[in-house]
CHARMM internal coordinates of N, CA and C (Angstrom, degrees):
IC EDIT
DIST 1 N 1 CA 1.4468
DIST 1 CA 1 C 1.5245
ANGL 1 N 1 CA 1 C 109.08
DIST 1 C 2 N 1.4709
ANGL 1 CA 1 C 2 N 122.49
DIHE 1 N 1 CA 1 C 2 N 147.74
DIST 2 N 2 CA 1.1482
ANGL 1 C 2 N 2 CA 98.75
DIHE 1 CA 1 C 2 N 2 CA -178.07
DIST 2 CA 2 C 1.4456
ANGL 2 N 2 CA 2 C 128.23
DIHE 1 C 2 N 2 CA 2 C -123.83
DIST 2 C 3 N 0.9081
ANGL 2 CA 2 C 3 N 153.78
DIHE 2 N 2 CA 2 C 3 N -84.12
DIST 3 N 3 CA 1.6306
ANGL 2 C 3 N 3 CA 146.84
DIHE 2 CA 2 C 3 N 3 CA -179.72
DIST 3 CA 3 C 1.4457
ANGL 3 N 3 CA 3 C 108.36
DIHE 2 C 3 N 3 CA 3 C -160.59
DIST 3 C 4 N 1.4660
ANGL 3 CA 3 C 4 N 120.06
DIHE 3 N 3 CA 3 C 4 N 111.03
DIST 4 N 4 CA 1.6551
ANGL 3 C 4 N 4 CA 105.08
DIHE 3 CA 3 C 4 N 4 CA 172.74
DIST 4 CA 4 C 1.4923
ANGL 4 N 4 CA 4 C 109.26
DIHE 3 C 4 N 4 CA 4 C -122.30
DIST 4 C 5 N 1.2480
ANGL 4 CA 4 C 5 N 126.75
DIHE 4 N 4 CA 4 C 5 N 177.44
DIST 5 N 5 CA 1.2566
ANGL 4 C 5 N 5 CA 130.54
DIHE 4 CA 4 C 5 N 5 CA 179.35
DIST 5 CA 5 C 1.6908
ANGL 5 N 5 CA 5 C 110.91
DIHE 4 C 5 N 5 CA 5 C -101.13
DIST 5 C 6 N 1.2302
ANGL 5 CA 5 C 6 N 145.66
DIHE 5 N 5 CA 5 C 6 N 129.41
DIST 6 N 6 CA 1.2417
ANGL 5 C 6 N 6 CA 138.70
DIHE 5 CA 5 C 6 N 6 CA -165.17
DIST 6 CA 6 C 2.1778
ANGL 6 N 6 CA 6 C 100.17
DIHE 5 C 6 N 6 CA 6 C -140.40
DIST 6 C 7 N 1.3633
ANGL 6 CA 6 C 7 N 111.64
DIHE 6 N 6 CA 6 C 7 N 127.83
DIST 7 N 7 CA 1.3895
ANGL 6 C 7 N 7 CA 145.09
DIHE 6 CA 6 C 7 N 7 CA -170.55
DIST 7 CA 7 C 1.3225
ANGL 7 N 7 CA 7 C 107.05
DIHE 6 C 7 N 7 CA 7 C -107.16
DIST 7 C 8 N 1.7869
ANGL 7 CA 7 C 8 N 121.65
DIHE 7 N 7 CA 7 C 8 N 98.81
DIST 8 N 8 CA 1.2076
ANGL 7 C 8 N 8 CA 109.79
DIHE 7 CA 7 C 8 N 8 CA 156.25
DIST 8 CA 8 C 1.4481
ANGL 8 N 8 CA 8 C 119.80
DIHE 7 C 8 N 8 CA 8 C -97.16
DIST 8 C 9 N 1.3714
ANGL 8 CA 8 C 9 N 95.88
DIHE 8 N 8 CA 8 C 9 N 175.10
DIST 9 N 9 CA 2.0124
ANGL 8 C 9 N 9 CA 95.78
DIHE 8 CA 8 C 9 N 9 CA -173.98
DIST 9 CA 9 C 1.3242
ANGL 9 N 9 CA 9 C 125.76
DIHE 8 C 9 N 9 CA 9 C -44.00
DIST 9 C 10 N 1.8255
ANGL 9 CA 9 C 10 N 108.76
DIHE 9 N 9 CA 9 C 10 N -17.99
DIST 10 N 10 CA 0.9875
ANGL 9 C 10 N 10 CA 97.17
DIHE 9 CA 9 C 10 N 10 CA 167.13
DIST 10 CA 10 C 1.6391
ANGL 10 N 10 CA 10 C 140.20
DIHE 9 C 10 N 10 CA 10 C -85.34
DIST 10 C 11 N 1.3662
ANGL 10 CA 10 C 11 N 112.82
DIHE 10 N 10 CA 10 C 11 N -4.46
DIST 11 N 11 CA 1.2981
ANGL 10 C 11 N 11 CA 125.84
DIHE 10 CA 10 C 11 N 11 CA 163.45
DIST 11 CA 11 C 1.8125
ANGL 11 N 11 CA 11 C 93.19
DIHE 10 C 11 N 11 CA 11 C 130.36
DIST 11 C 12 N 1.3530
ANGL 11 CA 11 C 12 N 136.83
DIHE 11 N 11 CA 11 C 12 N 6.51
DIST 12 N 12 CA 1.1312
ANGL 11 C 12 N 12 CA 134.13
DIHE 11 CA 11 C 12 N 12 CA -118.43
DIST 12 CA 12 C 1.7283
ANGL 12 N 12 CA 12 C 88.75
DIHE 11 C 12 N 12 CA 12 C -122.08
DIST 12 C 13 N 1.6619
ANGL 12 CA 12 C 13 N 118.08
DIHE 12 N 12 CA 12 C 13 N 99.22
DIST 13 N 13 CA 1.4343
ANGL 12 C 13 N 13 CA 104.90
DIHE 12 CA 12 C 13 N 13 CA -174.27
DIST 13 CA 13 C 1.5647
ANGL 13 N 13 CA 13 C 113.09
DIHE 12 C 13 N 13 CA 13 C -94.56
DIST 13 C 14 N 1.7105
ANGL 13 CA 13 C 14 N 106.60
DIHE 13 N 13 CA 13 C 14 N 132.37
DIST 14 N 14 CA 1.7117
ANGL 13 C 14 N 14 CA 87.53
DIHE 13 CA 13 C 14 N 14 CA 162.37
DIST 14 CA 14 C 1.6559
ANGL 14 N 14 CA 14 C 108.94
DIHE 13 C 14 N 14 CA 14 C -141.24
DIST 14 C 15 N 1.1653
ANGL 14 CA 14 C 15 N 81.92
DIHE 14 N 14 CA 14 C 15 N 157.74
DIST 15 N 15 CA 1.8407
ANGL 14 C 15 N 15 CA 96.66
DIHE 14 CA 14 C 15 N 15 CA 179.76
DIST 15 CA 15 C 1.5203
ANGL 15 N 15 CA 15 C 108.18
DIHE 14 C 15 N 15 CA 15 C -72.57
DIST 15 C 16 N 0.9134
ANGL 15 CA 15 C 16 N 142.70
DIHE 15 N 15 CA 15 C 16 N 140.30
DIST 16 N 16 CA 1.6318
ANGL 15 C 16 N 16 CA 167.73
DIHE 15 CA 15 C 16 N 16 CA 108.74
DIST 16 CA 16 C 1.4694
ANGL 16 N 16 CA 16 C 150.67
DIHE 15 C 16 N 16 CA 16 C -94.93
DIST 16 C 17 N 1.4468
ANGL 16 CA 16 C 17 N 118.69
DIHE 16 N 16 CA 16 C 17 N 125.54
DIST 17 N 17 CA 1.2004
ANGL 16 C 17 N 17 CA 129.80
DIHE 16 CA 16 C 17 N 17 CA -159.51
DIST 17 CA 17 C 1.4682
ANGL 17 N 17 CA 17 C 86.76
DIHE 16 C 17 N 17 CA 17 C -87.84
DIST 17 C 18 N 1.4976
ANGL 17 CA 17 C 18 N 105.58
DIHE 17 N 17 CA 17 C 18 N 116.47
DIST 18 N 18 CA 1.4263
ANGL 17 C 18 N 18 CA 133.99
DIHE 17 CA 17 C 18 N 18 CA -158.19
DIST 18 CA 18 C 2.0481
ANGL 18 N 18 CA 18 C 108.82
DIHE 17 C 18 N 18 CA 18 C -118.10
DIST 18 C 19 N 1.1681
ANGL 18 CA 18 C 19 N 124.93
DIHE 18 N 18 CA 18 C 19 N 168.88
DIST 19 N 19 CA 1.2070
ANGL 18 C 19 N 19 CA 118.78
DIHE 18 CA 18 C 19 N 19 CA 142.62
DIST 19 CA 19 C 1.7682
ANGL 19 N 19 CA 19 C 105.37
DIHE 18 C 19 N 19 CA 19 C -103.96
DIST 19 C 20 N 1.6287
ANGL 19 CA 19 C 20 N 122.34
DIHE 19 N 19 CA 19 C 20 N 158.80
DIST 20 N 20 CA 1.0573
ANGL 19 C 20 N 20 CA 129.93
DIHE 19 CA 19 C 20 N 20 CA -146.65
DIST 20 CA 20 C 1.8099
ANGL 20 N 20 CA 20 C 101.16
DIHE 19 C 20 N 20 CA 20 C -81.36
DIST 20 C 21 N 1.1474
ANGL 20 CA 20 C 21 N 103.05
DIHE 20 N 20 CA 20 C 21 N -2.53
DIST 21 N 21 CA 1.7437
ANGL 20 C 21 N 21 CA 104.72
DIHE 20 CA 20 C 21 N 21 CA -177.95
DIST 21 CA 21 C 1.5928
ANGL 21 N 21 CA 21 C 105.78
DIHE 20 C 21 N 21 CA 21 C -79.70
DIST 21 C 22 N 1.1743
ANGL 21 CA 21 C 22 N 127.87
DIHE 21 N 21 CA 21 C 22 N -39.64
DIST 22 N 22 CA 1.2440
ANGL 21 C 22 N 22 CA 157.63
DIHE 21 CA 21 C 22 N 22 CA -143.00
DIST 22 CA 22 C 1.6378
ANGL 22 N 22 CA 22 C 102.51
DIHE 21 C 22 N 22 CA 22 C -72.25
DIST 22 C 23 N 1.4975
ANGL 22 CA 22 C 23 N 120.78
DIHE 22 N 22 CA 22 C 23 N 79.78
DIST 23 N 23 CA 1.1655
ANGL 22 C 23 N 23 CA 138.92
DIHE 22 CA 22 C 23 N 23 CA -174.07
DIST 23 CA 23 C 1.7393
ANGL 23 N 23 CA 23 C 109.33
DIHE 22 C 23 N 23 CA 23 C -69.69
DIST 23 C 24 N 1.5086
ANGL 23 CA 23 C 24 N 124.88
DIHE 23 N 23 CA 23 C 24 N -47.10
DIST 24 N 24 CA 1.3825
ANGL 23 C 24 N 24 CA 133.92
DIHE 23 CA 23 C 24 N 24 CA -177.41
DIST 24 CA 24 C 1.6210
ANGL 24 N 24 CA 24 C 112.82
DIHE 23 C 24 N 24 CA 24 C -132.85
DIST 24 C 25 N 0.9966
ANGL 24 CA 24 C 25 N 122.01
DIHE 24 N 24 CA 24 C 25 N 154.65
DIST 25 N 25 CA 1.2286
ANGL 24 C 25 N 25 CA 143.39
DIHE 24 CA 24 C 25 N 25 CA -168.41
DIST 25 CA 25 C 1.9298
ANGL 25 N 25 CA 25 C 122.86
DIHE 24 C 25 N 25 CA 25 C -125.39
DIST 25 C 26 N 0.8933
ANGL 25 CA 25 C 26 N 139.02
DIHE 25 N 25 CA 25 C 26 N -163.15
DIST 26 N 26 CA 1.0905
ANGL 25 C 26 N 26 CA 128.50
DIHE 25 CA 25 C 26 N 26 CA 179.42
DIST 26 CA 26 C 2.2142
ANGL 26 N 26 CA 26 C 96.74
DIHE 25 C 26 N 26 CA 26 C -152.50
DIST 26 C 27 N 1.6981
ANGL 26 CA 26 C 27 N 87.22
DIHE 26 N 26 CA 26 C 27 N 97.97
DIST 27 N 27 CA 1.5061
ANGL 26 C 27 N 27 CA 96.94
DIHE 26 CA 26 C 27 N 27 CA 174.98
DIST 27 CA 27 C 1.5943
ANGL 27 N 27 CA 27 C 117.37
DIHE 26 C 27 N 27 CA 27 C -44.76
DIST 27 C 28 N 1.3729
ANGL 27 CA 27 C 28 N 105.47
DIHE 27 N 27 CA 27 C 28 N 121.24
DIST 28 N 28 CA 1.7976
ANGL 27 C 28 N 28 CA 128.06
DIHE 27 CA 27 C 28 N 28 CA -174.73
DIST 28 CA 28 C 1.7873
ANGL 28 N 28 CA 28 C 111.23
DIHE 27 C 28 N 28 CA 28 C -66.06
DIST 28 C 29 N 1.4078
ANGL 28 CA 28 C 29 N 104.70
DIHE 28 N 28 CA 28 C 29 N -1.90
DIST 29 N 29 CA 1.7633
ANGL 28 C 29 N 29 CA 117.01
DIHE 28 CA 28 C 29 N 29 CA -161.40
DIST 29 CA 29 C 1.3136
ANGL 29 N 29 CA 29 C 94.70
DIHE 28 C 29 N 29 CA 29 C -119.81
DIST 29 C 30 N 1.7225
ANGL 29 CA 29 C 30 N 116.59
DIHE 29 N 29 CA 29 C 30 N -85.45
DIST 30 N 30 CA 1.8772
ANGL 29 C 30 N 30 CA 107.58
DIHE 29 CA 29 C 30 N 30 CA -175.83
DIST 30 CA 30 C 1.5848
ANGL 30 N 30 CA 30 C 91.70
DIHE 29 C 30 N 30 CA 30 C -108.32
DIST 30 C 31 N 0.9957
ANGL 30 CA 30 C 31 N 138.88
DIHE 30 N 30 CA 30 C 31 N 82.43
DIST 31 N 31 CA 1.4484
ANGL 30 C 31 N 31 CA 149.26
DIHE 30 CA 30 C 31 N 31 CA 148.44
DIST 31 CA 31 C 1.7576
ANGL 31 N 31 CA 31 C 114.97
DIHE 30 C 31 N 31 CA 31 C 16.36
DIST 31 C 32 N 1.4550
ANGL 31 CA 31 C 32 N 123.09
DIHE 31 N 31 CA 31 C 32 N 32.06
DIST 32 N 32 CA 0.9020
ANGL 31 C 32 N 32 CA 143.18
DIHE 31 CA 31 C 32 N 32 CA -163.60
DIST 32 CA 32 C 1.7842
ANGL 32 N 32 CA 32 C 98.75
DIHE 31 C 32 N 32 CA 32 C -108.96
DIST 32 C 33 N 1.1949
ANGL 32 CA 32 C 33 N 117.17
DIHE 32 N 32 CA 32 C 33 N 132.81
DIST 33 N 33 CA 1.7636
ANGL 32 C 33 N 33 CA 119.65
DIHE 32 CA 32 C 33 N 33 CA -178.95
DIST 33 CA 33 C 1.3060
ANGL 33 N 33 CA 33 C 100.33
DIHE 32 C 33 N 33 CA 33 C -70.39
DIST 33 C 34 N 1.3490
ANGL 33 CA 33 C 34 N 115.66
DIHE 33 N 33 CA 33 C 34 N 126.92
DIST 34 N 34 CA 1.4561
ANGL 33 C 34 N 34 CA 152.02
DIHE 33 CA 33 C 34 N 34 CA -169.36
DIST 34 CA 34 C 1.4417
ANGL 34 N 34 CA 34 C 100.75
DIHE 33 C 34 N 34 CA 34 C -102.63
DIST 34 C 35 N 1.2614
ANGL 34 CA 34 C 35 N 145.02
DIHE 34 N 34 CA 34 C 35 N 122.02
DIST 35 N 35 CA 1.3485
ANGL 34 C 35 N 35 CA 148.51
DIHE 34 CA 34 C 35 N 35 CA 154.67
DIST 35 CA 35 C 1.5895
ANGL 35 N 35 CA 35 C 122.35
DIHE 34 C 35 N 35 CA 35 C -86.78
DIST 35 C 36 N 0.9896
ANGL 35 CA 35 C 36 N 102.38
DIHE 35 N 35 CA 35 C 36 N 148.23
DIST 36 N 36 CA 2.1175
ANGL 35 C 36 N 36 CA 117.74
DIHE 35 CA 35 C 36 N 36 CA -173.58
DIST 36 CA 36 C 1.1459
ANGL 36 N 36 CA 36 C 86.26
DIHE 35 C 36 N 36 CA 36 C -67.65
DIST 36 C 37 N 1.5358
ANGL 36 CA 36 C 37 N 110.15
DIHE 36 N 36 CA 36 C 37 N 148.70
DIST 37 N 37 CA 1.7127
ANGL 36 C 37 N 37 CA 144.82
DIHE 36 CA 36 C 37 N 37 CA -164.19
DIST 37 CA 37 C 1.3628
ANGL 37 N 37 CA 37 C 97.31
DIHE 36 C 37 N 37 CA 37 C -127.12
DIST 37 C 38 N 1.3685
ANGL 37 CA 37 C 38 N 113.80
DIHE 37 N 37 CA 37 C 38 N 152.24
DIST 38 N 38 CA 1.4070
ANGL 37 C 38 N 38 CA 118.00
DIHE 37 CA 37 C 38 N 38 CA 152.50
DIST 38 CA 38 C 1.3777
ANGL 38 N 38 CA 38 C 109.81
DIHE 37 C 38 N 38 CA 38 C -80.11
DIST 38 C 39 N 1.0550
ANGL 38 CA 38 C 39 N 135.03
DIHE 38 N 38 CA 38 C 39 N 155.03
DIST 39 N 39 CA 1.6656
ANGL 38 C 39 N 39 CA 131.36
DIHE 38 CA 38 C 39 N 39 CA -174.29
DIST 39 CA 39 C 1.4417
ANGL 39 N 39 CA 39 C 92.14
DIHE 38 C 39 N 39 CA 39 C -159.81
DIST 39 C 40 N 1.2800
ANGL 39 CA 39 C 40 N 104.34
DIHE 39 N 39 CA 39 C 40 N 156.68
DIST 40 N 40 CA 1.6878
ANGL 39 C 40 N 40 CA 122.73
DIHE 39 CA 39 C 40 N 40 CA 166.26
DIST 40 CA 40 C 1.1418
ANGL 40 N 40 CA 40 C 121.97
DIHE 39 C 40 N 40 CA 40 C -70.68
DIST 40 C 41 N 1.2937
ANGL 40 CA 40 C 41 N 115.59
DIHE 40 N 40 CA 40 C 41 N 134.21
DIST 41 N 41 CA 1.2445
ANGL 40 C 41 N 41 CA 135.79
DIHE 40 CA 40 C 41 N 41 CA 153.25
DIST 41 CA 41 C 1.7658
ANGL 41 N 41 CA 41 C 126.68
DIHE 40 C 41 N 41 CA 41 C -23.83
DIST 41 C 42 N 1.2221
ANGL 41 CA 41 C 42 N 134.60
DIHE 41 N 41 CA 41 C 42 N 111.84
DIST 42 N 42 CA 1.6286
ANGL 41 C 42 N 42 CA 117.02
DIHE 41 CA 41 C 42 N 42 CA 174.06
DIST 42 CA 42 C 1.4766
ANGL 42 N 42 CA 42 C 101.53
DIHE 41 C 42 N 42 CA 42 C -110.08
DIST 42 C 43 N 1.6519
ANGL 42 CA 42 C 43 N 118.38
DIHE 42 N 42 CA 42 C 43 N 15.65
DIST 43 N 43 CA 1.6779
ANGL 42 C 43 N 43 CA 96.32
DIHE 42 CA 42 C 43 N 43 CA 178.87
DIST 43 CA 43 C 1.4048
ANGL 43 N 43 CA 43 C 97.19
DIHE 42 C 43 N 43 CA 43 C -74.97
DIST 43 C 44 N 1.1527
ANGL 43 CA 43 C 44 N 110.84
DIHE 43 N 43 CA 43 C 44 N 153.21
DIST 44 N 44 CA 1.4508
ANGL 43 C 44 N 44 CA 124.06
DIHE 43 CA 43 C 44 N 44 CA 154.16
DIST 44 CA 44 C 2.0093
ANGL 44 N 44 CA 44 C 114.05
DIHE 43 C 44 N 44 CA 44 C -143.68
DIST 44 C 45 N 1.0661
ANGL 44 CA 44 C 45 N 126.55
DIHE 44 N 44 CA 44 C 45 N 163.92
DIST 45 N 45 CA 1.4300
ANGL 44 C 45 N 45 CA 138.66
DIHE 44 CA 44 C 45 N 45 CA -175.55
DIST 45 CA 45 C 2.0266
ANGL 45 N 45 CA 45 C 94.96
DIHE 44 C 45 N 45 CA 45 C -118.91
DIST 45 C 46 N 1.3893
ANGL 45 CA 45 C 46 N 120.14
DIHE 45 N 45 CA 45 C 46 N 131.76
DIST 46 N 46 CA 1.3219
ANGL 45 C 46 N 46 CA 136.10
DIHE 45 CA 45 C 46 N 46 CA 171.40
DIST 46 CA 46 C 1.3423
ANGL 46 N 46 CA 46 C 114.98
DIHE 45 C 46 N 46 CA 46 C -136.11
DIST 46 C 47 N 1.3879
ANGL 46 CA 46 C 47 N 100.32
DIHE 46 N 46 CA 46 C 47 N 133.02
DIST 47 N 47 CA 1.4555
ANGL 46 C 47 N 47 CA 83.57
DIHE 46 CA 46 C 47 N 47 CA 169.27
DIST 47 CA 47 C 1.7342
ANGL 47 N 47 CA 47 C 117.23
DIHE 46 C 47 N 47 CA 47 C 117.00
DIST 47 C 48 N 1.2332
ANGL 47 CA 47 C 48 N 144.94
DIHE 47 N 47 CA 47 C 48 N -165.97
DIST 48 N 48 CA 1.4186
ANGL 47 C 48 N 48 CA 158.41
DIHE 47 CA 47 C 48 N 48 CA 123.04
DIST 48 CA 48 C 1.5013
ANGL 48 N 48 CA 48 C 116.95
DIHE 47 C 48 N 48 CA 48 C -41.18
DIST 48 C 49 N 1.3061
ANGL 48 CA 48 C 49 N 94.70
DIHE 48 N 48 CA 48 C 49 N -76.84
DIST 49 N 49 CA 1.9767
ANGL 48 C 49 N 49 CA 115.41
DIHE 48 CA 48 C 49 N 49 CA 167.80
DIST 49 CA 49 C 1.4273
ANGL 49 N 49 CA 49 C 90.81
DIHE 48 C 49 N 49 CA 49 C 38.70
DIST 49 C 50 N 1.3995
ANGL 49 CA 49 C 50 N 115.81
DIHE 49 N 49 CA 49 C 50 N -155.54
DIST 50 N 50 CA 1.6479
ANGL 49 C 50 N 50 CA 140.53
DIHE 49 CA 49 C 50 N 50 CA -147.75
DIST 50 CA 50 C 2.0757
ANGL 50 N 50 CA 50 C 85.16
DIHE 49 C 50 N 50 CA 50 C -69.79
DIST 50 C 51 N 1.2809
ANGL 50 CA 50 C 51 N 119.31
DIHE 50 N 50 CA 50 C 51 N -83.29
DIST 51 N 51 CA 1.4786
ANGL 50 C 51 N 51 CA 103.40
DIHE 50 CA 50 C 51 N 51 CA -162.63
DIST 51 CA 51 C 1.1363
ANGL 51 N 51 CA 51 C 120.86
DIHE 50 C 51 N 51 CA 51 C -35.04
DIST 51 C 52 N 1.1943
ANGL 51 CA 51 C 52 N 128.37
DIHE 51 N 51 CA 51 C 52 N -53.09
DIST 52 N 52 CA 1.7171
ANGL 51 C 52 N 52 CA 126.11
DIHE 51 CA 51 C 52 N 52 CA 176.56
DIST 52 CA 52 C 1.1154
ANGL 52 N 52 CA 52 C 121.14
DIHE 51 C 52 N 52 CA 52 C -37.82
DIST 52 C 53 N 1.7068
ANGL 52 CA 52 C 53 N 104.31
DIHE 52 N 52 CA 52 C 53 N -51.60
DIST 53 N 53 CA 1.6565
ANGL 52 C 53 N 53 CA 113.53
DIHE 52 CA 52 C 53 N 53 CA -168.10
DIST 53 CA 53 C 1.6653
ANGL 53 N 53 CA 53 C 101.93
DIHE 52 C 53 N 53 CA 53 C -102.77
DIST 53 C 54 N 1.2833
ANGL 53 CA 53 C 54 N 125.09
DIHE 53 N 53 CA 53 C 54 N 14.72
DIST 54 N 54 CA 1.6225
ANGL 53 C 54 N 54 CA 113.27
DIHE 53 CA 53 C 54 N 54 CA 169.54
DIST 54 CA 54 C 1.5818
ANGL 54 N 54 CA 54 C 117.24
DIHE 53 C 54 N 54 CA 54 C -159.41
DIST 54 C 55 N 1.1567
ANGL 54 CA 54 C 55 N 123.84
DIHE 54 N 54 CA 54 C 55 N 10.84
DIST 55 N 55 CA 1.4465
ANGL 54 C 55 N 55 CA 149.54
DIHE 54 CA 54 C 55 N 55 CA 166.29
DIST 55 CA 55 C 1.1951
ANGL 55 N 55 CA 55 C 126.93
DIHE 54 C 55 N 55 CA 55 C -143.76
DIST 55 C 56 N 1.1964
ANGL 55 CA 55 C 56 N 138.79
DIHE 55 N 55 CA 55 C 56 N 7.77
DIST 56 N 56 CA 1.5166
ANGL 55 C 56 N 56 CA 130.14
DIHE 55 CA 55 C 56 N 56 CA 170.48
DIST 56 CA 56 C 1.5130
ANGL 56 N 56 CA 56 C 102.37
DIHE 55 C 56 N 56 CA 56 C -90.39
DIST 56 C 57 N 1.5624
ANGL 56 CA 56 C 57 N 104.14
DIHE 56 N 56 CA 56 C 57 N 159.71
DIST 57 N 57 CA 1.7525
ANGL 56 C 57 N 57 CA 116.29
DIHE 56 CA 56 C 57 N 57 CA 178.52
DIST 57 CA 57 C 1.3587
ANGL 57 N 57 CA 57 C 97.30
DIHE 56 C 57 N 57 CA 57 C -38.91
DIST 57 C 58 N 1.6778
ANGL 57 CA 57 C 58 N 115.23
DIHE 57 N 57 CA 57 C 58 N 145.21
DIST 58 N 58 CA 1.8274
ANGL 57 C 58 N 58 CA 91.71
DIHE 57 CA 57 C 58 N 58 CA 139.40
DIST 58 CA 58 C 1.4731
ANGL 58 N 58 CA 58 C 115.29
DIHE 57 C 58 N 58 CA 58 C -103.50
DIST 58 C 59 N 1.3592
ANGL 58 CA 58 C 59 N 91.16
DIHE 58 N 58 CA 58 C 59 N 146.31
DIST 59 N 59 CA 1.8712
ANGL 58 C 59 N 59 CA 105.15
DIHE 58 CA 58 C 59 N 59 CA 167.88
DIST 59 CA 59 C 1.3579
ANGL 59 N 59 CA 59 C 109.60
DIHE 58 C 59 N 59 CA 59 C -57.14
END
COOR INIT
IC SEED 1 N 1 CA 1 C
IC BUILD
């Protein structure tokens, strides 16, 4: 399942480990239904890691 960000009316964002159907939530602060956000992305790739050593050209 994975992690979404959810916005109630009151401006009030929180993260929850959700199943992916899961349109509203029930805000943990004023108990008011909170709706799913678009939110950013934090994957990122650094480093050598997997492309270097299992997808780059070989020389």
């Amino acid at each position: 399942m994975p992690v979404y960000e959810f916005e109630c009316p009151k401006g009030t964002i929180t993260e929850k480990l959700v199943s992916m159907g899961t349109e509203e939530i029930e805000c943990p602060e004023c108990r008011q239904r909170a709706k799913k956000i678009i939110s950013q992305c934090t994957f990122t790739l650094k480093g050598g890691g997997w492309y270097a050593d299992g997808y780059a050209a070989k020389k």
